[in-house]
C-alpha positions as CSV (number, residue, x, y, z in Angstrom):
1,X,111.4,111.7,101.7
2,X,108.2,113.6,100.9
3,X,105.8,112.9,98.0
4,X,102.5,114.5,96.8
5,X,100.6,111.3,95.7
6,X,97.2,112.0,93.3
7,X,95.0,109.0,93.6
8,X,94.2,107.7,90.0
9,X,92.7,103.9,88.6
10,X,96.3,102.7,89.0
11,X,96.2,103.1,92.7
12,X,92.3,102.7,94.1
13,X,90.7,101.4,90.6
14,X,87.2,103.3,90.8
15,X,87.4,103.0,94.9
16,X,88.9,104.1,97.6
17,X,92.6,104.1,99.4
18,X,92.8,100.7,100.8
19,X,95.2,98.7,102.8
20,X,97.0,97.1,100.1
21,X,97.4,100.3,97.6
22,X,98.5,102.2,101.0
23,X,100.9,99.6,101.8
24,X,102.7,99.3,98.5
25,X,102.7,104.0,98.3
26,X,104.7,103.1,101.4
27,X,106.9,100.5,100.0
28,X,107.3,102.9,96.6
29,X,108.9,105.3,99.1
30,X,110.8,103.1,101.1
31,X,112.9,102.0,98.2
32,X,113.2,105.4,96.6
33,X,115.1,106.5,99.9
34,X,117.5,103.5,99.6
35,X,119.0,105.2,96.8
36,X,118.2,109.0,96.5
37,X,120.4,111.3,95.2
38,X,122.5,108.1,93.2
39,X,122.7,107.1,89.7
40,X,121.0,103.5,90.3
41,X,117.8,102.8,90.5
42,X,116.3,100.8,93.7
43,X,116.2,97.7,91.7
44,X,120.1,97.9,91.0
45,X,121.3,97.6,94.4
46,X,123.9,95.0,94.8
47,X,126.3,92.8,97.2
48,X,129.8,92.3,96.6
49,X,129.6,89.5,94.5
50,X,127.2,91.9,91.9
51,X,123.6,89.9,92.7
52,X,120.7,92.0,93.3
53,X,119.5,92.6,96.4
54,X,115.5,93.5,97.4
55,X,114.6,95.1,101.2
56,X,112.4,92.6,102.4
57,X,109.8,93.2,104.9
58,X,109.7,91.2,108.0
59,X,107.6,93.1,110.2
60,X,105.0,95.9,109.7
61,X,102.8,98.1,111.9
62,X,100.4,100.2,110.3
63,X,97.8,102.0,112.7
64,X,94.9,104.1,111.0
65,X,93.1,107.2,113.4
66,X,89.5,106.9,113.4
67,X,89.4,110.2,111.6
68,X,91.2,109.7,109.2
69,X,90.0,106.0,107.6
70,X,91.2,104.7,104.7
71,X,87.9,105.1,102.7
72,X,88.2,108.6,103.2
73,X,90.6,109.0,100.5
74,X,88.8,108.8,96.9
75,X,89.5,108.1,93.9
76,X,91.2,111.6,92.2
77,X,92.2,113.1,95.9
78,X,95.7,113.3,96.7
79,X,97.3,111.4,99.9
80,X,100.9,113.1,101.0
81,X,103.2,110.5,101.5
82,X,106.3,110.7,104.0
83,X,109.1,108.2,104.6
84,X,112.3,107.9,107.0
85,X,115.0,104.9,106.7
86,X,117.6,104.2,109.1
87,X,120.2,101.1,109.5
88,X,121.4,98.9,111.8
89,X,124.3,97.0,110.9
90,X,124.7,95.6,107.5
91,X,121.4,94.1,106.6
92,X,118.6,95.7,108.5
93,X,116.3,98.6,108.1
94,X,114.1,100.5,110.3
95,X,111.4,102.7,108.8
96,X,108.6,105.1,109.8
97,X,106.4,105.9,107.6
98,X,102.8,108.9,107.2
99,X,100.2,109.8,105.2
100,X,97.5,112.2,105.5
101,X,96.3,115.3,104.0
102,X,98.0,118.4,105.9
103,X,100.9,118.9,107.7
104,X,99.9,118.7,111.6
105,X,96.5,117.3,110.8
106,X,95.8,113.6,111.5
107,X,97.8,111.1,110.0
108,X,98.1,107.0,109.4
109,X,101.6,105.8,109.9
110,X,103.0,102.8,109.8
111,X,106.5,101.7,111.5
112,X,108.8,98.3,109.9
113,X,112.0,97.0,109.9
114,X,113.4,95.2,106.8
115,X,116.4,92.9,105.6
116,X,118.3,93.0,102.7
117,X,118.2,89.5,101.0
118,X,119.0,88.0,97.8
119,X,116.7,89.2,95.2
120,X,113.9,85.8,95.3
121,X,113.1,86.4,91.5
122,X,116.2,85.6,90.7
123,X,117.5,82.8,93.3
124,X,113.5,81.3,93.7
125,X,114.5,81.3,97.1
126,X,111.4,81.0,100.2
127,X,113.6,81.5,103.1
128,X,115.3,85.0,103.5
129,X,118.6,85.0,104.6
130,X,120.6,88.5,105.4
131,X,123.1,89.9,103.1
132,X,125.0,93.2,102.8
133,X,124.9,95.9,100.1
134,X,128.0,96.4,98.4
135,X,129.6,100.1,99.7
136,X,127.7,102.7,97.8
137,X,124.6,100.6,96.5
138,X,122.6,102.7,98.8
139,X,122.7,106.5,100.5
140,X,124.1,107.0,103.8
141,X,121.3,106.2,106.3
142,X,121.4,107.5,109.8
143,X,122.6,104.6,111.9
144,X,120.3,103.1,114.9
145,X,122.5,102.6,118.4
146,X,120.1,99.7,119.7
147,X,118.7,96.7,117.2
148,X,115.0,96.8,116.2
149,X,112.5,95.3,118.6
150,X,110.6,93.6,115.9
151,X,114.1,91.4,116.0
152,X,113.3,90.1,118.9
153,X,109.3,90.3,118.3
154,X,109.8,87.9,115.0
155,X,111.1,85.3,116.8
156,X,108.9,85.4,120.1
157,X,105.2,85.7,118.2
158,X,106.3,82.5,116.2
159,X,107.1,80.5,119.1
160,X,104.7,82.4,121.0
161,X,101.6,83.9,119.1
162,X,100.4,86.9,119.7
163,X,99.5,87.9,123.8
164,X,96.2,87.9,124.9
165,X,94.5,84.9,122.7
166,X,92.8,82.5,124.6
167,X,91.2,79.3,123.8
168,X,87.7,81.6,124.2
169,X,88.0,82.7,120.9
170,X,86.1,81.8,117.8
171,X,87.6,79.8,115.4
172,X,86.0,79.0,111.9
173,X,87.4,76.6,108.9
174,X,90.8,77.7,107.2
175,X,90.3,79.5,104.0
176,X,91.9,78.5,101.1
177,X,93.3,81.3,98.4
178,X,95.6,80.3,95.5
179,X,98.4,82.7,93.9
180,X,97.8,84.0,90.2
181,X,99.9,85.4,88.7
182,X,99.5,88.8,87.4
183,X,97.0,89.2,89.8
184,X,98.9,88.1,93.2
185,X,102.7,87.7,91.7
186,X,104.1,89.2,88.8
187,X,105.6,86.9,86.7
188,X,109.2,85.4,88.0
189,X,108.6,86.9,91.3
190,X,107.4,86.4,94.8
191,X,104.6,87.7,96.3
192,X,105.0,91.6,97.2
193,X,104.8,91.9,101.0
194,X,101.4,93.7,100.7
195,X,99.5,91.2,99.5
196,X,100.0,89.2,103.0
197,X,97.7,91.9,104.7
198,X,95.4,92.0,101.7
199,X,94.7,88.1,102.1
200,X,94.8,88.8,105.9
201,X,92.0,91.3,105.4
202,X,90.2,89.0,102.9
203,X,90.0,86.3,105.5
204,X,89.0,88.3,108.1
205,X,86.0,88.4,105.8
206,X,85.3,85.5,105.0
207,X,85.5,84.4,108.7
208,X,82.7,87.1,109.4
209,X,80.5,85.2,106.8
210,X,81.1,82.0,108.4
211,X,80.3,83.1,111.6
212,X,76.9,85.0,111.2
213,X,76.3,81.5,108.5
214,X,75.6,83.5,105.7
215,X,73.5,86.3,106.9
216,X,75.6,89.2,107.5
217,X,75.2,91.8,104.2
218,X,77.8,93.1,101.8
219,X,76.8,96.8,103.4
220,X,77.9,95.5,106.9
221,X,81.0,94.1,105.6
222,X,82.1,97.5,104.2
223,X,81.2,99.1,107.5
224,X,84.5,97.0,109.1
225,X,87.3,99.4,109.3
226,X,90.8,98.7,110.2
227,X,92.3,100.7,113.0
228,X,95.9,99.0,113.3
229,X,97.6,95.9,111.8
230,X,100.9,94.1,112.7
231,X,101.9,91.8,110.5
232,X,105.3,89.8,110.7
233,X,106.8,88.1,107.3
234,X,109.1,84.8,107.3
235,X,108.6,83.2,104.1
236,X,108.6,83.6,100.1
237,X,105.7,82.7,97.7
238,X,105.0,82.4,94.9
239,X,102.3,81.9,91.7
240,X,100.9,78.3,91.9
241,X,100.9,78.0,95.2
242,X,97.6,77.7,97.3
243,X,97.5,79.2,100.9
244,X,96.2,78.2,104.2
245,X,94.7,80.9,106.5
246,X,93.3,80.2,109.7
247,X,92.0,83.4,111.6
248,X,90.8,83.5,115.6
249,X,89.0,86.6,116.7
250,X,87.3,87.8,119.6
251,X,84.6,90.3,119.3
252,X,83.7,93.1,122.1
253,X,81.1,95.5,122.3
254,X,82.2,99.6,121.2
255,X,81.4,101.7,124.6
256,X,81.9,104.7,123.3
257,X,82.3,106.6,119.7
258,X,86.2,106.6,118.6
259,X,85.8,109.8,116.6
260,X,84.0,112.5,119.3
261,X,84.1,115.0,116.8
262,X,81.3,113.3,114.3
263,X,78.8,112.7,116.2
264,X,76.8,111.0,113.0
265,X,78.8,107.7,113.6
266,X,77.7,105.1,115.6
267,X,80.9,102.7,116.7
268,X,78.8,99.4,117.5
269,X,82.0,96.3,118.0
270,X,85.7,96.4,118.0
271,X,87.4,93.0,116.6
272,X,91.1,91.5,117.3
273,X,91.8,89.0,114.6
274,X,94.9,86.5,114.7
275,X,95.3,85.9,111.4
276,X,98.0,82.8,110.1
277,X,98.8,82.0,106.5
278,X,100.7,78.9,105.4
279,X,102.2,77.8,102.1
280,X,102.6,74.1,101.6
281,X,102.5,73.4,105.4
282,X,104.8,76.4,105.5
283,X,104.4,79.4,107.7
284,X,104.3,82.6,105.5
285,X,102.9,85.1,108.0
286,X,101.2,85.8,111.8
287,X,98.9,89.1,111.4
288,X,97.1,90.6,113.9
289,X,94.0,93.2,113.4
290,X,92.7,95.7,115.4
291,X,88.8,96.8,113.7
292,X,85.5,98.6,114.5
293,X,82.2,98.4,113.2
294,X,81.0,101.5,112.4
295,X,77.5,102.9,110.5
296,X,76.0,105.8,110.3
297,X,73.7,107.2,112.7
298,X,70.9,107.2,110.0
299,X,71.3,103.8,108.8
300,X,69.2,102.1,112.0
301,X,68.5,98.8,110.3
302,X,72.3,97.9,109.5
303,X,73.2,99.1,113.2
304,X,69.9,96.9,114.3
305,X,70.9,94.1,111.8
306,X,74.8,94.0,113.2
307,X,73.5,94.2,116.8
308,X,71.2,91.1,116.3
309,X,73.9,89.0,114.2
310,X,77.2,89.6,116.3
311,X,76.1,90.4,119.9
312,X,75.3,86.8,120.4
313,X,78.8,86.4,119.7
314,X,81.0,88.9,122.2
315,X,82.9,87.9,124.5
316,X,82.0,90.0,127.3
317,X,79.2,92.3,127.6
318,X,81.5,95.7,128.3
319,X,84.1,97.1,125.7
320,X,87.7,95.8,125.1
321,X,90.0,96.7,127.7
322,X,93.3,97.5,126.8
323,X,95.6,97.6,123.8
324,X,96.2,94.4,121.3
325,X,99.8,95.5,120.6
């Protein structure tokens, strides 16, 4: 499925293309494939026994090129949206997901697998159990030979973590956040499964803060872009509750520019953050962020200021080697 999307105050409020409003143009498309070309709508898809069903994430991937961030789609620009659904077995979905603004140009994509489940509004369930749509809730979807990874991944980054944390990185003091609703979960139902990376990101944040006590700017702050995110889902939530979120990072310096073409950026740190967010003792999520820090070239005092607060922190005085996923 391909869809022309114009960015308007319903998407990016007077902003930018975020994380969140990306995630959800992404979800919009996923379940308009489910049921394409049928009379139903995505929110009429049903098992045997007639209860409603909902595609619930439990793993997503979403990695963003350098050049092409987020923040580089404004308010009133257009952001063409692609999305392909497949199935394995009764219950799961695979996805792939891309946006951008030209065919062949660079693009952010995003990969996930998803489980059909008993719609939570209804049954005010937390835990997600499988269950299959009844024949013809949904369009024939191309059929995967092999299961998922991510089934496999679920599992092993719960008992596990994710590889390559060490007790070397920097911890600071679990953040708190409590669901509203209509402003985290519409009324009667759980929290939509891009709000998990939005707290993630809102953390990750905070944790900056913490670190540099207090002195790091606003302007700094917005300079953090997100390069890839892996986030995997295992529980419900909703309004009323107040989260947990611990987040470990480890911060390395940037050897070299990510973007060779514009040579008016200056990439100064790369940050891995292990973010995990509990509900009533209750793990809701493990997240894992890939970012940079980048300015540019003619803003010398932020690059100076970012330099003076963070380098004290780094791990290591060369770049990151290596991937995070």
């Amino acid at each position: 499925m391909d869809v022309n999307v114009d960015l308007d105050m319903s998407h990016v409020g007077l902003g930018t293309l975020d994380e969140y409003s990306l995630m959800v143009l992404f979800g919009n498309a996923h379940s308009r494939c489910l049921t394409d070309g049928l009379e139903h709508d995505p929110g009429r898809i049903t098992d045997a026994k007639g209860n409603i069903l909902y595609p619930a994430y439990f793993m997503t991937h979403l990695v963003v090129p350098p050049a092409i961030p987020l923040n580089s789609f404004p308010l009133w620009s257009s952001v063409g949206i692609e999305a392909s659904v497949r199935r394995y077995g009764d219950t799961i979905l695979d996805s792939s997901y891309s946006a951008g603004r030209e065919k062949g140009g660079a693009r952010i994509t995003m990969q996930a697998n998803s489980l059909f489940i008993l719609d939570p509004g209804i049954f005010r369930s937390r835990r997600k159990q499988g269950v299959a749509p009844q024949s013809g809730a949904i369009r024939e979807l191309e059929k995967l030979g092999a299961p998922p990874l991510a089934i496999q991944e679920v599992a092993r980054v719960r008992t596990c973590g994710f590889e390559g944390a060490d007790r070397s990185w920097l911890v600071a003091d679990p953040y708190t956040y409590t669901l509203e609703c209509n402003r985290d979960v519409a009324p009667g139902h759980p929290m939509i499964f891009a709000r998990i990376p939005a707290i993630a990101d809102l953390a990750e944040r905070v944790f900056l803060r913490r670190l540099a006590l207090g002195r790091i700017s606003e302007d700094i702050l917005q300079a953090v872009s997100l390069l890839e995110r892996k986030t995997f889902y295992y529980d419900n939530a909703f309004a009323g509750e107040t989260l947990t979120v611990l987040t470990r990072s480890a911060i390395w310096n940037c050897g070299e520019s990510l973007w060779k073409d514009n040579i008016r950026l200056q990439y100064t740190f790369r940050m891995t953050c292990d973010t995990e967010i509990y509900s009533g003792g209750e793990l809701l999520a493990l997240s894992r962020a890939e970012k940079v820090i980048v300015h540019e070239i003619r803003n010398q005092s932020l690059i100076q200021d970012t330099k003076r607060l963070l380098q004290p922190l780094c791990l290591e005085t060369g770049a990151r080697d290596g991937r995070p996923f």
